[in-house]
Biopython code that builds the backbone (N, CA, C, O; Angstrom):
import numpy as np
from Bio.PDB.StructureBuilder import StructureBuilder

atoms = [
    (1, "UNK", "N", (87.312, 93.737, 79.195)),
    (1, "UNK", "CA", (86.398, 94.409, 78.297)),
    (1, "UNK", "C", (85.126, 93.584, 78.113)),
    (1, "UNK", "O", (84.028, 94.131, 78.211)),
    (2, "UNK", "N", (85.224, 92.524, 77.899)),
    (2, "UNK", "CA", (84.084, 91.634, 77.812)),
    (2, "UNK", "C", (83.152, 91.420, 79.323)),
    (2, "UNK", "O", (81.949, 91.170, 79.398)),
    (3, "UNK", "N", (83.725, 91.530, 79.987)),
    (3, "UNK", "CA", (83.187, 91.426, 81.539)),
    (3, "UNK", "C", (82.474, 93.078, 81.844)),
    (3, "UNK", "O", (81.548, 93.291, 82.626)),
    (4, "UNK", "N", (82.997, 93.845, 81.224)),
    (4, "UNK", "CA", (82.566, 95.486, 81.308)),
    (4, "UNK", "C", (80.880, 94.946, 80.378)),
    (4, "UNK", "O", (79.757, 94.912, 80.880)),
    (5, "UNK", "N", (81.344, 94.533, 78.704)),
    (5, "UNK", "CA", (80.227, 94.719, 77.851)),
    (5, "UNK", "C", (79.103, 93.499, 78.544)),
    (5, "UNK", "O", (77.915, 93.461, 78.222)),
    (6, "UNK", "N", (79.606, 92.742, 79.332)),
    (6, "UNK", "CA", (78.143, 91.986, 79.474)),
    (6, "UNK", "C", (77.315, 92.284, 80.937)),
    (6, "UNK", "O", (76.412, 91.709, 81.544)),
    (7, "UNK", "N", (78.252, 93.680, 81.185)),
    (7, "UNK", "CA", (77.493, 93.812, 82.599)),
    (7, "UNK", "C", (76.614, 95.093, 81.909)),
    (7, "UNK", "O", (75.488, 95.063, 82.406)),
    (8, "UNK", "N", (76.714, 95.986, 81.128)),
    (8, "UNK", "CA", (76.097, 96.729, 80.139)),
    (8, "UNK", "C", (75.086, 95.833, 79.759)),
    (8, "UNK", "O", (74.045, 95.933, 80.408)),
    (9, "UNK", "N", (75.123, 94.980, 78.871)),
    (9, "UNK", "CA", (73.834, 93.820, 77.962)),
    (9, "UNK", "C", (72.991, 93.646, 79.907)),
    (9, "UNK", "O", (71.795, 93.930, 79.967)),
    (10, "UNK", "N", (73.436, 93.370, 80.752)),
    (10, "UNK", "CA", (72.992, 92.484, 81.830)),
    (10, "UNK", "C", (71.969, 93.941, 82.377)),
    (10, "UNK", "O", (70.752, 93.868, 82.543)),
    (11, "UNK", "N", (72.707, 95.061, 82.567)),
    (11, "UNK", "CA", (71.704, 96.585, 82.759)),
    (11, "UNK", "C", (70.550, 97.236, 82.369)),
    (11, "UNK", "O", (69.789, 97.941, 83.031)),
    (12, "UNK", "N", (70.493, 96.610, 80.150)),
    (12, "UNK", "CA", (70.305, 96.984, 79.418)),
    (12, "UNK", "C", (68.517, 95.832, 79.517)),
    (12, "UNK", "O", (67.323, 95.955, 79.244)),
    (13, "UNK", "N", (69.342, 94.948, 80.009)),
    (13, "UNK", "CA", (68.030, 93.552, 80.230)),
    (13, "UNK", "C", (66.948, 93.561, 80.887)),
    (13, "UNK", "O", (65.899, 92.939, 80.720)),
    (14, "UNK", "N", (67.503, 94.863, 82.218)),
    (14, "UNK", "CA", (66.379, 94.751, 83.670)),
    (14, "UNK", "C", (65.349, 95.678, 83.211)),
    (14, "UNK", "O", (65.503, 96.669, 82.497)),
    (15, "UNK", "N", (64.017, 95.102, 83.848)),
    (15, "UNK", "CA", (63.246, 95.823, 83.694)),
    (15, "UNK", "C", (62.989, 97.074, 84.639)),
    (15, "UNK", "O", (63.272, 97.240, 85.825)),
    (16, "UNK", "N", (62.385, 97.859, 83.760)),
    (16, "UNK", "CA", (62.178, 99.037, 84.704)),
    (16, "UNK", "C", (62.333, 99.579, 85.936)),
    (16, "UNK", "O", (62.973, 100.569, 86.291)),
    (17, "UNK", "N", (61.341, 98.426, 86.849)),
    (17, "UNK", "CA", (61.538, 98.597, 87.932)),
    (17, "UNK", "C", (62.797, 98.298, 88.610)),
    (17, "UNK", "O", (63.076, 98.858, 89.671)),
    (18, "UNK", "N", (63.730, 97.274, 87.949)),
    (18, "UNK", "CA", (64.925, 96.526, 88.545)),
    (18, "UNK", "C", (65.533, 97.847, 88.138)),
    (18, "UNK", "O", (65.871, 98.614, 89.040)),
    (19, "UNK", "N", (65.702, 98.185, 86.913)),
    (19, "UNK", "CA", (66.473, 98.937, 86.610)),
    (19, "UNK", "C", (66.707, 100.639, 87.610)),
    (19, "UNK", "O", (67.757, 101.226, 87.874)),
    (20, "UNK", "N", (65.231, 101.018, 87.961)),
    (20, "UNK", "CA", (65.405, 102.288, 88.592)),
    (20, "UNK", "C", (66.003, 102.093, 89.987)),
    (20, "UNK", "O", (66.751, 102.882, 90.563)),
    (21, "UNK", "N", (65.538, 100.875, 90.453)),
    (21, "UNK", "CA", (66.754, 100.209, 91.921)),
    (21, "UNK", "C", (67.747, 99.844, 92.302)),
    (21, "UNK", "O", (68.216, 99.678, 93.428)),
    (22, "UNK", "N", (68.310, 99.622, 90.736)),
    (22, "UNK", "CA", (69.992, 99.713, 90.272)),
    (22, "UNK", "C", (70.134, 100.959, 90.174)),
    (22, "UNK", "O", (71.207, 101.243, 90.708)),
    (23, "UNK", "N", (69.573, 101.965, 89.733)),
    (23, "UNK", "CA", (69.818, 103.333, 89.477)),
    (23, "UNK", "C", (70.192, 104.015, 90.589)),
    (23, "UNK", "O", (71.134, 104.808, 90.596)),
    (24, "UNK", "N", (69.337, 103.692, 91.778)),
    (24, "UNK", "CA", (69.472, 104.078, 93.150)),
    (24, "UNK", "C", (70.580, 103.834, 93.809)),
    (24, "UNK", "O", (71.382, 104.590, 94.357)),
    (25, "UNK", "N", (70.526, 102.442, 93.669)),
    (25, "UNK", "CA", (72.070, 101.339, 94.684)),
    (25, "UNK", "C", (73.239, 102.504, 94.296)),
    (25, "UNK", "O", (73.810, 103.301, 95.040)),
    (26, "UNK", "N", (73.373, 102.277, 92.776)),
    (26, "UNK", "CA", (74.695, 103.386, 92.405)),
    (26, "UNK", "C", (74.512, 104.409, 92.604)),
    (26, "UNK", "O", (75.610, 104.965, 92.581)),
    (27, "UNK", "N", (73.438, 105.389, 92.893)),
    (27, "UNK", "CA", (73.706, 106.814, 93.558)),
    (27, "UNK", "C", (73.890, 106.768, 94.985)),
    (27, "UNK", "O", (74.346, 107.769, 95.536)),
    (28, "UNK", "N", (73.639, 105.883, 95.571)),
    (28, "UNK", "CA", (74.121, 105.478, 97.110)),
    (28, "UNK", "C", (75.630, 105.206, 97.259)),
    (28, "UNK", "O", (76.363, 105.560, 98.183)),
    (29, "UNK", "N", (75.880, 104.634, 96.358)),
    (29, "UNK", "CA", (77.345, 103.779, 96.417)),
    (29, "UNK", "C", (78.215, 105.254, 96.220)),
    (29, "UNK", "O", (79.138, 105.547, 96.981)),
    (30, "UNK", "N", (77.797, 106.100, 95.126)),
    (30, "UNK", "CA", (78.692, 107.080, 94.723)),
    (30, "UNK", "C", (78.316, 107.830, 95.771)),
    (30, "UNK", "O", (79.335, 108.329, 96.248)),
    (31, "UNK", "N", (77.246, 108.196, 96.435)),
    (31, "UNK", "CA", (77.546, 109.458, 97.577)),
    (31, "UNK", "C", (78.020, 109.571, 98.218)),
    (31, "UNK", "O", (78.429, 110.608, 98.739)),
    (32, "UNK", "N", (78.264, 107.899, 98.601)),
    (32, "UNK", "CA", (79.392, 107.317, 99.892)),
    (32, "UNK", "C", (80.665, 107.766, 99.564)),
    (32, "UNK", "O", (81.458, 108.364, 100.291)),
    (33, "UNK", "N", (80.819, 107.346, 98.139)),
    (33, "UNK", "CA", (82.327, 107.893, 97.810)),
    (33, "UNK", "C", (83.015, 108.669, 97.679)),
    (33, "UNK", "O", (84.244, 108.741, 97.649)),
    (34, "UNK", "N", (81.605, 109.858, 97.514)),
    (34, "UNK", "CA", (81.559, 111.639, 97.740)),
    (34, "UNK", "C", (82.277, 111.636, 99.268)),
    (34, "UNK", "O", (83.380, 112.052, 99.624)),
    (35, "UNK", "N", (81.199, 111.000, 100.010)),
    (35, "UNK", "CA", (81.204, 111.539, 101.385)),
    (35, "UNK", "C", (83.043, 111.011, 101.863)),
    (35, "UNK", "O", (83.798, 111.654, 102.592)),
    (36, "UNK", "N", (83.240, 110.131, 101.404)),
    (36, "UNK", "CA", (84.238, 109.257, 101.965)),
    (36, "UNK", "C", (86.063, 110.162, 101.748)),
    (36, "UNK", "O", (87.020, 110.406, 102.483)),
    (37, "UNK", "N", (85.588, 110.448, 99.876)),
    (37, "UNK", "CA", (86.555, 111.622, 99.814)),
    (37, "UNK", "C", (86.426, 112.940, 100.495)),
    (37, "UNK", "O", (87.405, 113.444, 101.044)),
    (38, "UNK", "N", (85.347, 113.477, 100.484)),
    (38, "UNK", "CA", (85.054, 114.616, 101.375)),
    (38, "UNK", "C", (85.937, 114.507, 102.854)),
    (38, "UNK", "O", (86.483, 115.403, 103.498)),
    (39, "UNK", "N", (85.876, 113.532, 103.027)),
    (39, "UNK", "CA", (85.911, 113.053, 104.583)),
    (39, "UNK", "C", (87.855, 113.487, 104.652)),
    (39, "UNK", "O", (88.621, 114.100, 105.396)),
    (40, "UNK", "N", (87.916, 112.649, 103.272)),
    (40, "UNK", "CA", (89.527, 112.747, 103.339)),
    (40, "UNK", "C", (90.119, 113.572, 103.203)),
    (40, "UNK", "O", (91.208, 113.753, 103.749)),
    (41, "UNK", "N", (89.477, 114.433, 102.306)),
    (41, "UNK", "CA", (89.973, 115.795, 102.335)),
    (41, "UNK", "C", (90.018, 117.017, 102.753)),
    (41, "UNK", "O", (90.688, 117.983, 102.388)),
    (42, "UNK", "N", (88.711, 116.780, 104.096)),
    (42, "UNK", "CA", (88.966, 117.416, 104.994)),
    (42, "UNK", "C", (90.073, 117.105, 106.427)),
    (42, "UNK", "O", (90.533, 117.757, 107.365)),
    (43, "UNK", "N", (90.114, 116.237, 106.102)),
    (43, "UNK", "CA", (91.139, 115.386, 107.510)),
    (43, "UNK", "C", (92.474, 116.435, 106.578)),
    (43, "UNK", "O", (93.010, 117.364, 107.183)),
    (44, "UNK", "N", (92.855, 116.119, 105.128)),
    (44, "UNK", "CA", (93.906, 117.114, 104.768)),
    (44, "UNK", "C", (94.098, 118.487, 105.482)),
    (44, "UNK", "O", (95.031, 118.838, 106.203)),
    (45, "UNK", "N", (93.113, 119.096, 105.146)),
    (45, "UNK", "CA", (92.598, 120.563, 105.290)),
    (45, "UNK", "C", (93.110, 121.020, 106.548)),
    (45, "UNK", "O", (93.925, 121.920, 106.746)),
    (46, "UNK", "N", (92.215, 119.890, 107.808)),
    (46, "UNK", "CA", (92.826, 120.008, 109.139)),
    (46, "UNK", "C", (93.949, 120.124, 109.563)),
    (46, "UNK", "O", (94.421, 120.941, 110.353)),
    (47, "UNK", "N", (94.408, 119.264, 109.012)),
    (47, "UNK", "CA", (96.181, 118.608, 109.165)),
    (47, "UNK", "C", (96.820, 119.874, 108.667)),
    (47, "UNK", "O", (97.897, 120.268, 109.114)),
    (48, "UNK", "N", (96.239, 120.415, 107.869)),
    (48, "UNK", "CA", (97.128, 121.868, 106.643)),
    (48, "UNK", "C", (97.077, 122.737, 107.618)),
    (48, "UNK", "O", (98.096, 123.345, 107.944)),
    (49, "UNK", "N", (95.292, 123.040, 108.556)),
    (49, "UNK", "CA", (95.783, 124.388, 109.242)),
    (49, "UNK", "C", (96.265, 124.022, 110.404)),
    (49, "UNK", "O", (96.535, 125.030, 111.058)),
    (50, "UNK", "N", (96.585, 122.708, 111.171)),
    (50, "UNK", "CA", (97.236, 122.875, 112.592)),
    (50, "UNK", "C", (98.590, 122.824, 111.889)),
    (50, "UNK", "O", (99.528, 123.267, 112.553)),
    (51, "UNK", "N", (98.780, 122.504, 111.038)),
    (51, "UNK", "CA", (100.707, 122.818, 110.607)),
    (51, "UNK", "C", (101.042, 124.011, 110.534)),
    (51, "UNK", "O", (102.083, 124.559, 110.895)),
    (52, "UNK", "N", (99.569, 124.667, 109.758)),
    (52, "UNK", "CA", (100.028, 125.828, 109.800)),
    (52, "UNK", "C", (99.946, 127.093, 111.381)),
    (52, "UNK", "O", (100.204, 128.273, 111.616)),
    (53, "UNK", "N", (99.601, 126.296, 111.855)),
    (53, "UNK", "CA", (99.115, 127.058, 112.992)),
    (53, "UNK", "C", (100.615, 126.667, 114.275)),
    (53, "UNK", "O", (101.080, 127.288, 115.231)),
    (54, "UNK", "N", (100.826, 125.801, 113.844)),
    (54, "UNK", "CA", (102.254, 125.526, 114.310)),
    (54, "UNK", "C", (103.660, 125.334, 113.930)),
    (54, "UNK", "O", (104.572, 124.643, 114.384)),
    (55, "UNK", "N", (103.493, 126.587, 112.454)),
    (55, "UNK", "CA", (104.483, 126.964, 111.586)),
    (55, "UNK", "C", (105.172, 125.445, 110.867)),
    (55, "UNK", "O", (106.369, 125.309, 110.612)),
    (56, "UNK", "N", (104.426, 124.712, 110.700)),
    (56, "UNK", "CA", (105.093, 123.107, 109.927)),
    (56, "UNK", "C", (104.335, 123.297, 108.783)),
    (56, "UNK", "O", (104.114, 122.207, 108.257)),
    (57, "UNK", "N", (103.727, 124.442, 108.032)),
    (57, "UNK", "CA", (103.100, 124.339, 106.926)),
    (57, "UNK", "C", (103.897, 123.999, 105.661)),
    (57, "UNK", "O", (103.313, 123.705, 104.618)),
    (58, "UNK", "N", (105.163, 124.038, 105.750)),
    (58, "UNK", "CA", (105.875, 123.852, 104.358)),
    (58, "UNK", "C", (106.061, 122.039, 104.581)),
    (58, "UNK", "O", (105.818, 121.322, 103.611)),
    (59, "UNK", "N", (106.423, 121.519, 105.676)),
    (59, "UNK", "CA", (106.740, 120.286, 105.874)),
    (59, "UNK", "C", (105.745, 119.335, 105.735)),
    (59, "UNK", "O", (105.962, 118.128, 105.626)),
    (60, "UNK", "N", (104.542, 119.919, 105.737)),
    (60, "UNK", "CA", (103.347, 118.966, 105.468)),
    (60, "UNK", "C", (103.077, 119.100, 104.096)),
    (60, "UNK", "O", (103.301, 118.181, 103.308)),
    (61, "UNK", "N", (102.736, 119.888, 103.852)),
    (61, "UNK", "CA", (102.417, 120.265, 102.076)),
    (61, "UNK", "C", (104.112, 119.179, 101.445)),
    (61, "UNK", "O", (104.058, 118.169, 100.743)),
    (62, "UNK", "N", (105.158, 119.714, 101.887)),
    (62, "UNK", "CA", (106.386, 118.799, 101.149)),
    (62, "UNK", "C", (105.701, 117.644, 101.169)),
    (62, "UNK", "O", (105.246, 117.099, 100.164)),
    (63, "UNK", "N", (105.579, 117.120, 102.616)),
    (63, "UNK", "CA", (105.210, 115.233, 102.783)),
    (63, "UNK", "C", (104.238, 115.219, 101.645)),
    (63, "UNK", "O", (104.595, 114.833, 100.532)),
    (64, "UNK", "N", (103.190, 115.573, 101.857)),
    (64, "UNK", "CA", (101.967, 115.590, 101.208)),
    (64, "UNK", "C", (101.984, 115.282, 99.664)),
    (64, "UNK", "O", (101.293, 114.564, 98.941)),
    (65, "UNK", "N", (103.013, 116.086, 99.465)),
    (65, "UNK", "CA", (103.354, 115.922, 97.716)),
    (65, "UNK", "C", (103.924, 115.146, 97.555)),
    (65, "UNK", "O", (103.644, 114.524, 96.531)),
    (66, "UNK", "N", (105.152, 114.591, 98.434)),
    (66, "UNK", "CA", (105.995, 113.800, 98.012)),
    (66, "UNK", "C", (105.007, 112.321, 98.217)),
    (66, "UNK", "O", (104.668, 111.766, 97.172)),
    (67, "UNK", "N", (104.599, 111.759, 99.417)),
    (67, "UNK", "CA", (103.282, 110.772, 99.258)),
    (67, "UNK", "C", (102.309, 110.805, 97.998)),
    (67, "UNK", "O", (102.181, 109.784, 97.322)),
    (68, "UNK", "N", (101.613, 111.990, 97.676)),
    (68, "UNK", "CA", (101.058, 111.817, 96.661)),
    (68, "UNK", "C", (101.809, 110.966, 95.278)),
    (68, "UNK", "O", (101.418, 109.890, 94.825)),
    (69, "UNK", "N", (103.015, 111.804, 94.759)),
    (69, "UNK", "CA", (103.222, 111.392, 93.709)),
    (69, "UNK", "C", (103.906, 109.925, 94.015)),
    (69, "UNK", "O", (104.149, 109.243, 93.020)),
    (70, "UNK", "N", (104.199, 109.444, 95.157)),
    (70, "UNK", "CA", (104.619, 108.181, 95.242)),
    (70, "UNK", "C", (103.907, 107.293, 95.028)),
    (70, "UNK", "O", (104.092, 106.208, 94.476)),
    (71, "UNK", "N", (102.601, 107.996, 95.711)),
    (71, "UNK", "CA", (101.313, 107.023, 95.220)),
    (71, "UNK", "C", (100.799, 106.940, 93.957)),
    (71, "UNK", "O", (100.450, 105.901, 93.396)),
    (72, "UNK", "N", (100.765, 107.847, 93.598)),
    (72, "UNK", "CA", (100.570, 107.578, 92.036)),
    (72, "UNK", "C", (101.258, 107.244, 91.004)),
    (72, "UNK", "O", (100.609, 107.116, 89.965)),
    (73, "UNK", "N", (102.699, 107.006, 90.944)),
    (73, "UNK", "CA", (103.535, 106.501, 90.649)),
    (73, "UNK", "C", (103.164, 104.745, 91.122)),
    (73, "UNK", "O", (102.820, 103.897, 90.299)),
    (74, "UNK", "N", (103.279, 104.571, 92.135)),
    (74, "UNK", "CA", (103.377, 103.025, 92.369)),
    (74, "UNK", "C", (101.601, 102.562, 92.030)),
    (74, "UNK", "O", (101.148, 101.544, 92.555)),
    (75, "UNK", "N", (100.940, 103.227, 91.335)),
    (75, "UNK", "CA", (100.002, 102.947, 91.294)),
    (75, "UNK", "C", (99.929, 103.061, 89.550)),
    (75, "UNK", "O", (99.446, 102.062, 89.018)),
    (76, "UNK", "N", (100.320, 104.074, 88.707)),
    (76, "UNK", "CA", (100.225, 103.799, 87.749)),
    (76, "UNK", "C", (101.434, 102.405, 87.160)),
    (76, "UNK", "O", (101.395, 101.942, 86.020)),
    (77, "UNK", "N", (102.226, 102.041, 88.031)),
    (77, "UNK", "CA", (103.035, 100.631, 87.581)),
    (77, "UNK", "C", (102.487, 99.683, 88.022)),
    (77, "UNK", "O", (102.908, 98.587, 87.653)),
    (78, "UNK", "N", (101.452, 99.732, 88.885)),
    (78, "UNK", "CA", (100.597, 98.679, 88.909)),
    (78, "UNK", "C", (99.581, 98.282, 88.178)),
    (78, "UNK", "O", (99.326, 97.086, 88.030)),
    (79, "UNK", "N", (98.898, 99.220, 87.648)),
    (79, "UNK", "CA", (98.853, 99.524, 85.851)),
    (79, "UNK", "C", (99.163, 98.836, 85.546)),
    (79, "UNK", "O", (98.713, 97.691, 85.545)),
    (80, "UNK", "N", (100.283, 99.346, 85.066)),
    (80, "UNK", "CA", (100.868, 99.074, 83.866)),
    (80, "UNK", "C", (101.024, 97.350, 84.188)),
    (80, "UNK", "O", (100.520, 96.524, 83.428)),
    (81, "UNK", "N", (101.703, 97.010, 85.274)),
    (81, "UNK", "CA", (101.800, 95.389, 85.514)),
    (81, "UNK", "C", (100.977, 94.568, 84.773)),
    (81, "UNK", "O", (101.238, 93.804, 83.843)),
    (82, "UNK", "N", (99.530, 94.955, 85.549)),
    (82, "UNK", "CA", (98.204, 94.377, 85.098)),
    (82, "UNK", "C", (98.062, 94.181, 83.766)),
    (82, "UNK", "O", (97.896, 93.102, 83.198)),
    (83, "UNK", "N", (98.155, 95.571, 83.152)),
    (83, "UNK", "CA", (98.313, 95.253, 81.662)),
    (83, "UNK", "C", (99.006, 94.480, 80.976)),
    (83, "UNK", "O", (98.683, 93.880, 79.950)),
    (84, "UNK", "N", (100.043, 94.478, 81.568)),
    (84, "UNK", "CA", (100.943, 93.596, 80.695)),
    (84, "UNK", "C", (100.542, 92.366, 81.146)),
    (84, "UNK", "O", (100.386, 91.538, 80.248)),
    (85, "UNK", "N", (100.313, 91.969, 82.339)),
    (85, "UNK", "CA", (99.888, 90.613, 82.595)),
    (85, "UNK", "C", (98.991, 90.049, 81.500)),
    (85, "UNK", "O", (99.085, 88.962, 80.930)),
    (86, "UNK", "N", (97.771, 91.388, 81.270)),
    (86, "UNK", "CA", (96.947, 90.791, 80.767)),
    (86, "UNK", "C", (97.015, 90.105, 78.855)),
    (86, "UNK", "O", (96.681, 89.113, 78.206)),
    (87, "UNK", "N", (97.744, 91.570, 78.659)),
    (87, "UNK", "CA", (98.564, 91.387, 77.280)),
    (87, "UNK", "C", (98.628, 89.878, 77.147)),
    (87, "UNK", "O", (97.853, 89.158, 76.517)),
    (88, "UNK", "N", (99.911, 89.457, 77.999)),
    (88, "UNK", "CA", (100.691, 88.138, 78.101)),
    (88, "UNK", "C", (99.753, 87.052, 77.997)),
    (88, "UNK", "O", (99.869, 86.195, 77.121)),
    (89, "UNK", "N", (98.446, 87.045, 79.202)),
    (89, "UNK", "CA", (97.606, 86.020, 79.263)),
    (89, "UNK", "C", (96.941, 85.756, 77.583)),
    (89, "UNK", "O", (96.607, 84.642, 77.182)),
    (90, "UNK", "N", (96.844, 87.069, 76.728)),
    (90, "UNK", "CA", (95.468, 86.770, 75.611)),
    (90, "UNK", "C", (96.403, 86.206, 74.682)),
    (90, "UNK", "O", (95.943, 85.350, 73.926)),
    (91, "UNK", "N", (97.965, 86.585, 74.544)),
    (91, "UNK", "CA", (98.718, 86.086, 73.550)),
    (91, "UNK", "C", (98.653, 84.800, 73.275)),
    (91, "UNK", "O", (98.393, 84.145, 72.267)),
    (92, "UNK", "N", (99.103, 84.429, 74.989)),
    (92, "UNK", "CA", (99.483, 83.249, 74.843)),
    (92, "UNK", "C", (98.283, 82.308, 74.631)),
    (92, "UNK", "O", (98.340, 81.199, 74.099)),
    (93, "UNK", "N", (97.277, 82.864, 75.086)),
    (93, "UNK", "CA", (95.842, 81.906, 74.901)),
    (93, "UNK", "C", (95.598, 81.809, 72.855)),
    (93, "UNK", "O", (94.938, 80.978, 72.232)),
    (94, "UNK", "N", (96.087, 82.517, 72.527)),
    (94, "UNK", "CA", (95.947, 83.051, 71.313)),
    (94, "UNK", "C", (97.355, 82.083, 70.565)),
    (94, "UNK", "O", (97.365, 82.339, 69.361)),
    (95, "UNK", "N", (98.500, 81.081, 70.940)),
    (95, "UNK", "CA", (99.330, 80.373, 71.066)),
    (95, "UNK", "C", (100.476, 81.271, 70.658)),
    (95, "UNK", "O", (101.357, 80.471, 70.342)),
    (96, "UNK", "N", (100.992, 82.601, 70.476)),
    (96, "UNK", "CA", (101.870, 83.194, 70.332)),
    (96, "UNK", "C", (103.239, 82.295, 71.412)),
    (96, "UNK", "O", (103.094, 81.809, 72.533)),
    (97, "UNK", "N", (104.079, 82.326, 70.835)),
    (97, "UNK", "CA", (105.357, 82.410, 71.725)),
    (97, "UNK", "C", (105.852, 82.780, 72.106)),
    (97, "UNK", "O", (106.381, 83.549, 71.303)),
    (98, "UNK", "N", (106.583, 82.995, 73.744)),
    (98, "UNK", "CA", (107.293, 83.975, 74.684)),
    (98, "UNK", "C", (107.941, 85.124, 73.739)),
    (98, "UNK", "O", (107.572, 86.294, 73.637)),
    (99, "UNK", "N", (109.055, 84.438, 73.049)),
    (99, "UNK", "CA", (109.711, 85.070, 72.128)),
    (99, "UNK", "C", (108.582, 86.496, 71.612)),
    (99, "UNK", "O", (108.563, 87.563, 72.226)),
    (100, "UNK", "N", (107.899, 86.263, 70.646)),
    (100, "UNK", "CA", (107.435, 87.030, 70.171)),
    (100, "UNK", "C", (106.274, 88.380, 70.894)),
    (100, "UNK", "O", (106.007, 89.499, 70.456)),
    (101, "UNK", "N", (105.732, 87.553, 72.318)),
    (101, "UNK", "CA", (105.128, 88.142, 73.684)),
    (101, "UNK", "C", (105.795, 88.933, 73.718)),
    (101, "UNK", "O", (105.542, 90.104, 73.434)),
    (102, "UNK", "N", (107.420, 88.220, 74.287)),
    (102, "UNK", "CA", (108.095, 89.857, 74.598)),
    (102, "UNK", "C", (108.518, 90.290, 73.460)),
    (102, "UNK", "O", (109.066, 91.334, 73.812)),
    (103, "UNK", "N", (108.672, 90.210, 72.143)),
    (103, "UNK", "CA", (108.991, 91.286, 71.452)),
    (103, "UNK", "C", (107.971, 92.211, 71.261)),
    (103, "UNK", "O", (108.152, 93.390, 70.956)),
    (104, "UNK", "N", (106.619, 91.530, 71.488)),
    (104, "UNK", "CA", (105.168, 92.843, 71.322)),
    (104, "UNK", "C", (105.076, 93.794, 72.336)),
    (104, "UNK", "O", (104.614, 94.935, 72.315)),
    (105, "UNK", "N", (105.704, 92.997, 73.429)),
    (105, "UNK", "CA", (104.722, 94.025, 74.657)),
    (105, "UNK", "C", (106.700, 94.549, 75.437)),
    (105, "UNK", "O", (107.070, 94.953, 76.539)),
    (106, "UNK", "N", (107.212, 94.329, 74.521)),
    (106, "UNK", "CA", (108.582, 95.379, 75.042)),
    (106, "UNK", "C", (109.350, 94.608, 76.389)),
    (106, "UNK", "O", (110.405, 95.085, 76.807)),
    (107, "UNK", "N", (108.826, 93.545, 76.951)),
    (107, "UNK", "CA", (108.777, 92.600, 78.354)),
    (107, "UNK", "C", (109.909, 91.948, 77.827)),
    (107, "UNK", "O", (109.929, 91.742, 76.613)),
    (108, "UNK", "N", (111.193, 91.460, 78.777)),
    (108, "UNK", "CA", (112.197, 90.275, 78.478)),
    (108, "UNK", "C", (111.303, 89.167, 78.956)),
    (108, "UNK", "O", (110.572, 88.948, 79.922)),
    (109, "UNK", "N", (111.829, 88.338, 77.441)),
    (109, "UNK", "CA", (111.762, 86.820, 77.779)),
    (109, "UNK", "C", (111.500, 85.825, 79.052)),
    (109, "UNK", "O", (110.644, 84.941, 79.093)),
    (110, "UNK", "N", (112.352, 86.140, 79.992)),
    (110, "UNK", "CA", (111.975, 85.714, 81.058)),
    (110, "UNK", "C", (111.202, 86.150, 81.696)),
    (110, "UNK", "O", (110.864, 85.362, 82.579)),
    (111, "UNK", "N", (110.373, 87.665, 81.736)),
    (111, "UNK", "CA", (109.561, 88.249, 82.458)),
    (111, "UNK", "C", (108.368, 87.486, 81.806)),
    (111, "UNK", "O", (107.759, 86.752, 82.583)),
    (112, "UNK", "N", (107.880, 87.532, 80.381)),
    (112, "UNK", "CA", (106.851, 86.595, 79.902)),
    (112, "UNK", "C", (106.678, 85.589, 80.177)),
    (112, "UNK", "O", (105.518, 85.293, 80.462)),
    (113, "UNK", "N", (107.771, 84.496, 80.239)),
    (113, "UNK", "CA", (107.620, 83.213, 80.863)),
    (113, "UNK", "C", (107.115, 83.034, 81.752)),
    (113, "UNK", "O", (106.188, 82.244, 81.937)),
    (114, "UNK", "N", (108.059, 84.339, 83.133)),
    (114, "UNK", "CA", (107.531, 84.145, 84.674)),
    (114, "UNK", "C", (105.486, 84.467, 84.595)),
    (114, "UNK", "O", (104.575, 83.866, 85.164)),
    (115, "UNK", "N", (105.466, 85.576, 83.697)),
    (115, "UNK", "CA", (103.719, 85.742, 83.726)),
    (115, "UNK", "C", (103.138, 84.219, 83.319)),
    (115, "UNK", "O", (102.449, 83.537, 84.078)),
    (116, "UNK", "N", (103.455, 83.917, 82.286)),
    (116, "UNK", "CA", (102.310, 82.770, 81.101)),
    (116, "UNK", "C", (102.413, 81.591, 82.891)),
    (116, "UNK", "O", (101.485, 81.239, 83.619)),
    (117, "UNK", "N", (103.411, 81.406, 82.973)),
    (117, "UNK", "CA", (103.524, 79.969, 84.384)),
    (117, "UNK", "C", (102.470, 80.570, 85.093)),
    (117, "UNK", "O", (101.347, 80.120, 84.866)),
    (118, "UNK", "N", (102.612, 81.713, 86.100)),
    (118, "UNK", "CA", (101.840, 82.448, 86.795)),
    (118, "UNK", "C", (100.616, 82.117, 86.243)),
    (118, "UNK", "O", (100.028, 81.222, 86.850)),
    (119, "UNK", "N", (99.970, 82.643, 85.119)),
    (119, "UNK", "CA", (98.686, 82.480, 84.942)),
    (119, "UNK", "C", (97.863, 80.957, 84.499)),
    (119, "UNK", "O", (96.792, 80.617, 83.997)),
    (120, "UNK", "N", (99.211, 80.267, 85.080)),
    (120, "UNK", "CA", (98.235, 78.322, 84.766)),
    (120, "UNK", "C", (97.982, 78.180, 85.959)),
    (120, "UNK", "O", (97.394, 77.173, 86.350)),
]
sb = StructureBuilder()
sb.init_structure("model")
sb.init_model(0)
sb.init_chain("A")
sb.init_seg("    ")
for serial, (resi, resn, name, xyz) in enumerate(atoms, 1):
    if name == "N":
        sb.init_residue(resn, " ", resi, " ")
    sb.init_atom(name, np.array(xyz, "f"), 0.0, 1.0, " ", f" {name:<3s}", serial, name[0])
structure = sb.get_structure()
C-alpha cells in the first residue's frame, strides 16, 4: 500500500509535460494488453471452431473450463499465500508473537514460524 501511495505522490509531482508522456507510456502498455488478450482469445475462438468443425466441441469447452477454474483457483491461493505472508511479515515487524500471528491470521503455529524465518 505504501509503495502504491508513493507512486501516486511520485505521478502527482511530474510536470506536465512528464506527466502527459506517462499518460501515453500507459496507453501503450494497456493497448498491448488489449491486443495481447485479443490475441488470446481469438486463438480460443479458433480452437472452439476447428473442434467444432471436427465434432470435439464439448471436449474443448470441458478442458477449457476445467483449466480455467484450475487456474483461478491456484491463483486465488496464491493470493491468499501472499497475503498471509504479508500479514505475518507486518506483525512480526510490529513484535507480535507466532502464537498470537497465528491466532490472527487463522495460520498454525508452525506455518507462521516457517513465514517470519523465510522473511529474514
Amino acid at each position: 500500500m505504501e509503495k502504491r501511495l508513493e507512486q501516486i505522490a511520485d505521478i502527482a509531482a511530474m510536470s506536465k509535460e512528464d506527466r502527459m508522456k506517462y499518460d501515453e507510456r500507459i496507453k501503450v502498455y494497456r493497448d498491448r494488453l488489449g491486443i495481447m488478450e485479443f490475441e488470446r482469445l481469438k486463438g480460443c475462438a479458433e480452437a472452439l471452431a476447428e473442434a467444432r468443425a471436427e465434432g470435439r466441441a464439448e471436449d474443448f469447452v470441458e478442458g477449457f473450463v476445467e483449466g480455467f477454474v484450475a487456474g483461478f483457483i491456484e491463483g486465488f491461493m496464491k493470493g491468499r499465500a501472499e497475503a498471509n505472508l504479508h500479514v505475518v511479515r507486518n506483525l512480526k515487524q510490529m513484535g507480535f508473537a507466532p502464537e498470537f500471528i497465528a491466532q490472527a491470521t487463522g495460520l498454525s503455529v508452525e506455518e507462521v514460524e516457517r513465514m517470519m524465518n523465510e522473511a529474514d
